[in-house]
Every structure is written in structure tokens, then in C-alpha cells.
C-alpha positions as CSV (number, residue, x, y, z in Angstrom):
1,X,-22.5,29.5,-33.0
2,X,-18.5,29.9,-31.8
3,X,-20.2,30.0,-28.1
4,X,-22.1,26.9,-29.3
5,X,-18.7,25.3,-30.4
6,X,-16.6,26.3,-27.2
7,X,-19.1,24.5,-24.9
8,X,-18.7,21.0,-26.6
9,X,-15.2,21.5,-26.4
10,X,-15.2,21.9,-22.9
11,X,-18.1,18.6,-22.8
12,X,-15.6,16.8,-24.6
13,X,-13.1,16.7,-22.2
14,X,-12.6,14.0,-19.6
15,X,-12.6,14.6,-15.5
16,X,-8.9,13.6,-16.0
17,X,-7.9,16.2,-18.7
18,X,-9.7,18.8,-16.9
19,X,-7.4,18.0,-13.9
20,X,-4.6,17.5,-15.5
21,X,-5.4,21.7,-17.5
22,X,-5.7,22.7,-13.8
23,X,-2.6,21.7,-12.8
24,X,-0.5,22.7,-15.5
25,X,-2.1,26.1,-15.7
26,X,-3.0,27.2,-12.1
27,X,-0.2,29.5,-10.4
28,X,-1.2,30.7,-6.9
29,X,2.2,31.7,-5.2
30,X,3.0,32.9,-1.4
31,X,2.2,36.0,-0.9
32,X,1.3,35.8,2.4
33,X,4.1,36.2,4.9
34,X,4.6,34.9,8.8
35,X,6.4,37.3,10.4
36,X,7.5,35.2,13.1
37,X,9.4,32.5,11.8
38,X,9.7,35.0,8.6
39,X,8.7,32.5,6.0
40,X,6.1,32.7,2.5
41,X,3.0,30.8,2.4
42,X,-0.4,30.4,0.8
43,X,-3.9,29.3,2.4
44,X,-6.8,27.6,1.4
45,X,-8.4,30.5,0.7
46,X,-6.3,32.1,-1.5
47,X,-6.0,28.4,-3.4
48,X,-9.8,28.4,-4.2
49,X,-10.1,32.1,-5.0
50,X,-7.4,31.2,-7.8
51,X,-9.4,28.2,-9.2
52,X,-12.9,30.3,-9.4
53,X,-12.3,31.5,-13.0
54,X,-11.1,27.5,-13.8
55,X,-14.6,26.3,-12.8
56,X,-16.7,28.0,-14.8
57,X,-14.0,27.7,-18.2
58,X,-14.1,23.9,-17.3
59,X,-18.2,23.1,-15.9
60,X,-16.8,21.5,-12.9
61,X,-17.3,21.9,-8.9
62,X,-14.7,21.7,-6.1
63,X,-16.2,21.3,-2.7
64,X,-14.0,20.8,0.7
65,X,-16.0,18.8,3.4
66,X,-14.3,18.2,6.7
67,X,-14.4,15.9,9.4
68,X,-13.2,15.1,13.0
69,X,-11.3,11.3,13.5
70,X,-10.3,10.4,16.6
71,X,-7.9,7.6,16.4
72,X,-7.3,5.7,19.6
73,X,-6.6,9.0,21.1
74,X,-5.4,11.2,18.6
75,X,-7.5,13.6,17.3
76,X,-7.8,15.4,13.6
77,X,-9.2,17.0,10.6
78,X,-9.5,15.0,7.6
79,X,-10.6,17.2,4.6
80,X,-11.8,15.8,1.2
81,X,-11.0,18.1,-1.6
82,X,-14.1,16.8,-4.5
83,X,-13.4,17.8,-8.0
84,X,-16.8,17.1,-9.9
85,X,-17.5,17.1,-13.4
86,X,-20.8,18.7,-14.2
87,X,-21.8,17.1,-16.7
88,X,-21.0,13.2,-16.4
89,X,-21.1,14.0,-11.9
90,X,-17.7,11.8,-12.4
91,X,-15.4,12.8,-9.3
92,X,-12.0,12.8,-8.3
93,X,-11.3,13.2,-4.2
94,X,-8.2,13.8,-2.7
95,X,-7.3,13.3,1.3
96,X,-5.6,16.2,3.5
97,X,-5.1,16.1,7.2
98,X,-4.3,17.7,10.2
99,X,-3.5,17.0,13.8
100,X,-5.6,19.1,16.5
101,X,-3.5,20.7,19.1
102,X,-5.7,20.2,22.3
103,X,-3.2,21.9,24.5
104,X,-1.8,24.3,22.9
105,X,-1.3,28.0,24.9
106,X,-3.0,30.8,23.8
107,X,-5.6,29.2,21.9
108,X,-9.4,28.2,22.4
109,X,-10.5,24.5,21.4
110,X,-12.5,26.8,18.8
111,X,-9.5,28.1,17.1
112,X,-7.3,25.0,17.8
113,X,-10.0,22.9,15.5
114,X,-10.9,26.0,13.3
115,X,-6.2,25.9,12.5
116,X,-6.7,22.1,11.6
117,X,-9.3,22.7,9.6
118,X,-7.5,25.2,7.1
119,X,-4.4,23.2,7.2
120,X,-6.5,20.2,6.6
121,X,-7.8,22.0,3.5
122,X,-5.1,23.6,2.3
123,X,-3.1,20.3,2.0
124,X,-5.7,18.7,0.3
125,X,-6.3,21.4,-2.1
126,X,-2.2,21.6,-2.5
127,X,-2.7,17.7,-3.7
128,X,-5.3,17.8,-6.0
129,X,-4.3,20.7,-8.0
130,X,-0.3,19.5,-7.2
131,X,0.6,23.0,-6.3
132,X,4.3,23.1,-5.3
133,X,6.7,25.3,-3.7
134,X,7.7,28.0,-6.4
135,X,6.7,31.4,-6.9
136,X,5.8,32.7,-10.0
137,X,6.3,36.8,-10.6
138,X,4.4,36.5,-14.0
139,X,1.7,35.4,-11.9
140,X,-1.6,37.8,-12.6
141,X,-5.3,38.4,-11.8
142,X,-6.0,38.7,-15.3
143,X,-8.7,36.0,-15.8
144,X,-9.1,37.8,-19.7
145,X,-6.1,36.6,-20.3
146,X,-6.5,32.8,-18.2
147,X,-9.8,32.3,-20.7
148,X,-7.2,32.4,-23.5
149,X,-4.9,30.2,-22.6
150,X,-7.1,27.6,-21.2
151,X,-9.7,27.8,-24.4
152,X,-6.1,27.4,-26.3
153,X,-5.3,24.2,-24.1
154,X,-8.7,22.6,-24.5
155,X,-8.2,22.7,-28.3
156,X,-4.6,21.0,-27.7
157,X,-6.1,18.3,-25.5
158,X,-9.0,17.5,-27.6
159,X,-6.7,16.7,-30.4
160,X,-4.0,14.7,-28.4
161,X,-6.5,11.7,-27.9
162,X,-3.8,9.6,-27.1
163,X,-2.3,11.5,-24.6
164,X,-1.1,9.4,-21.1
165,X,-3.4,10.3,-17.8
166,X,-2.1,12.0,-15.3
167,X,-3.8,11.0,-12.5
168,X,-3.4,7.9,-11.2
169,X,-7.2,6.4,-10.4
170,X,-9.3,3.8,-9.0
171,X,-13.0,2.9,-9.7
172,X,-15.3,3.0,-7.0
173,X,-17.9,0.2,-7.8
174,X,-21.5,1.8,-8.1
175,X,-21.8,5.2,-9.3
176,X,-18.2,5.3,-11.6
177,X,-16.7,8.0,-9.5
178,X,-13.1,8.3,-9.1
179,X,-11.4,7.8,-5.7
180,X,-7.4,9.1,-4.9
181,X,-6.7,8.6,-1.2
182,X,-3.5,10.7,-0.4
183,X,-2.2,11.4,3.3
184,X,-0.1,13.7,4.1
185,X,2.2,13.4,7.5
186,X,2.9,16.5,9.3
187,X,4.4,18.0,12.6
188,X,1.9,16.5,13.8
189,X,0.9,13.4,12.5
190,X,4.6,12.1,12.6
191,X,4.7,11.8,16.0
192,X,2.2,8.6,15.5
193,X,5.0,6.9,13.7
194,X,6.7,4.5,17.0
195,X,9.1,2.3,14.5
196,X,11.2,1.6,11.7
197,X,8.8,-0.4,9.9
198,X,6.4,2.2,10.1
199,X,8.6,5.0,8.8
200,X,9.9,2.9,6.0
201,X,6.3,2.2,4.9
202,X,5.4,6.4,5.0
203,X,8.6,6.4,3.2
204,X,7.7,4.4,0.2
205,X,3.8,5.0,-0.3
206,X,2.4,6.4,-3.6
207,X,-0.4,7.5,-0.8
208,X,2.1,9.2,1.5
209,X,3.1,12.7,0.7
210,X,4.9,15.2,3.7
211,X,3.9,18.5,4.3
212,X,7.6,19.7,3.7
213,X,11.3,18.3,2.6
214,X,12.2,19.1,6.3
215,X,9.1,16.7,7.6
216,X,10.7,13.6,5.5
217,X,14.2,14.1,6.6
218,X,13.2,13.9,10.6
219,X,11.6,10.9,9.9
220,X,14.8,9.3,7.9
221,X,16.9,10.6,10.7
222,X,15.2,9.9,13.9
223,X,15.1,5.8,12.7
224,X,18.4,6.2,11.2
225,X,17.1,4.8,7.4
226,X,19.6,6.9,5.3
């Protein structure tokens, strides 16, 4: 009977509020290290391996297509980060990208693609589940204790019924899936930006987010819009 209860409970949440549980309850710091430029980051597969015990708590399914675009030229990795609802087959899909490096040293055109292609997914994982920057030392494996807290939260949510959304959405006409195009401009991708009204527009997009703080400031700088 109680296991009876707890699956209408998660069936009675919407795509949205199963997003919005994710976000506000997945923790997947950088524990990986580059010793190189001695910085901490994470990877796409360390950001799915921390949503596994979310998907079957919440009945949905996250799949990561890619593909190759070549744009007059320039060539990349578009990924497609799917959230689906089990249930209702609703979805939610969120952009990432990344330039391929044809030419760069040391590398095949094998690993230059396969690098795009994790970049490509981590950045689109990074916005759907809006993972940011910090680092969280309370952060555990335990998924005992994640079942807890997120059967806690769905009892929460289902009785704020007037909560706000926190995605911002559009319908697609047909099936009622639900479509979020985000692009994020990297080392990369910035150098397709020739002018001032270009920039400003990246600037200013909701559908424009910058791999990192230090992206956005080159492109204020180089066309002088501080």
C-alpha cells in the first residue's frame, strides 16, 4: 500500500517540478583535476552517474544525442540533453555545443571529434540540470539517504500547487513536448563573433549562456562594450 502511495506521488508531478527537484537537489562537484593548467572540473560522465538514482525516484529518462554542423566552414558538436517524462513522454531538451579543433597537434580527427563531443555534452547537461561552479564537501554517494530527501521534496511540491515554474518553456505544436534552445559560446565558438552587434546580441540573449565568467569578459573587452 505505502509503495502504492509513493508511485502516485511521483505520477503526480509535472516534467517541470521534476526538473526543477533535480536541480535543487543534484550536487556533482569537481573532483577531477587538470594538472596542467591546475584547475577542478567535472565531465559528462560523472554528471549522469550523479543523476542515475534521480531517474528511477522520478520515472523519467535523460538521453544525450549528438550531432556534427558544419556552418559555412566551421565545424561542431551540437548535443541535445532530453529529459523525458515516462509517463506523459512530455520532454524538456536543452542545447550544448562545441567547436571541433581540426588542426590541433597531437591529436587524431578521432579524438579531436570524440573532445567536442564530451564538451558538447557536458555543457548541455550543465544547462539542463543548472549545475554551477561550487563545490559541495557534504556532497555523498549515499543514494539511501538522496531517496529521503527527494521522497520528502515530492510531498512538499505536491502540496505547493501554486508554486511558480522554473523553467522557462515553449510548446512544440504536435506532440506537446517541451523545447528550451540554449547555446553556449565558448573558446571556440567566440571566435565566430566578427562585430559589435553581434556581441551585444550574445550579450543580452536568455538563449546565450558562456562556458565561463572569463569567456563573457573577452567578448566585452575585445569590442570595447563595458
Amino acid at each position: 500500500m505505502e509503495k502504492n502511495k509513493a508511485v502516485n506521488k511521483k505520477n503526480e508531478l509535472t516534467i517541470y517540478q521534476k526538473l526543477q527537484l533535480i536541480q535543487t537537489s543534484l550536487k556533482c562537484p569537481k573532483t577531477r583535476t587538470n594538472n596542467f593548467a591546475k584547475y577542478k572540473y567535472r565531465n559528462a560522465e560523472d554528471i549522469l552517474n550523479a543523476i542515475k538514482p534521480f531517474q528511477q525516484q522520478l520515472d523519467f529518462v535523460l538521453t544525450t544525442p549528438t550531432e556534427n554542423i558544419n556552418d559555412q566552414g566551421y565545424i561542431y558538436v551540437q548535443c541535445t540533453a532530453i529529459l523525458t517524462c515516462s509517463k506523459t513522454e512530455k520532454q524538456i531538451r536543452v542545447f550544448g555545443q562545441a567547436g571541433v579543433e581540426l588542426n590541433k597537434k597531437g591529436q587524431s580527427s578521432e579524438q579531436q571529434s570524440g573532445s567536442a563531443i564530451s564538451y558538447a555534452k557536458k555543457y548541455a547537461l550543465d544547462n539542463l540540470f543548472g549545475l554551477d561552479d561550487t563545490a559541495d564537501s557534504d556532497t555523498t554517494n549515499d543514494h539511501g539517504i538522496l531517496k529521503q530527501k527527494i521522497s520528502t521534496t515530492i510531498n512538499n511540491t505536491i502540496a505547493e500547487t501554486n508554486q511558480k515554474k522554473s523553467v522557462t518553456s515553449k510548446k512544440v505544436a504536435g506532440n506537446g513536448s517541451v523545447k528550451i534552445e540554449k547555446f553556449v559560446i565558448d573558446e571556440n565558438s567566440i571566435k565566430k563573433i566578427k562585430n559589435s552587434t553581434d556581441a551585444k546580441k550574445a550579450l543580452t540573449s536568455n538563449k546565450v549562456i558562456f562556458s565561463n565568467e572569463n569567456i563573457k569578459n573577452k567578448l566585452i573587452e575585445t569590442f570595447n562594450l563595458k
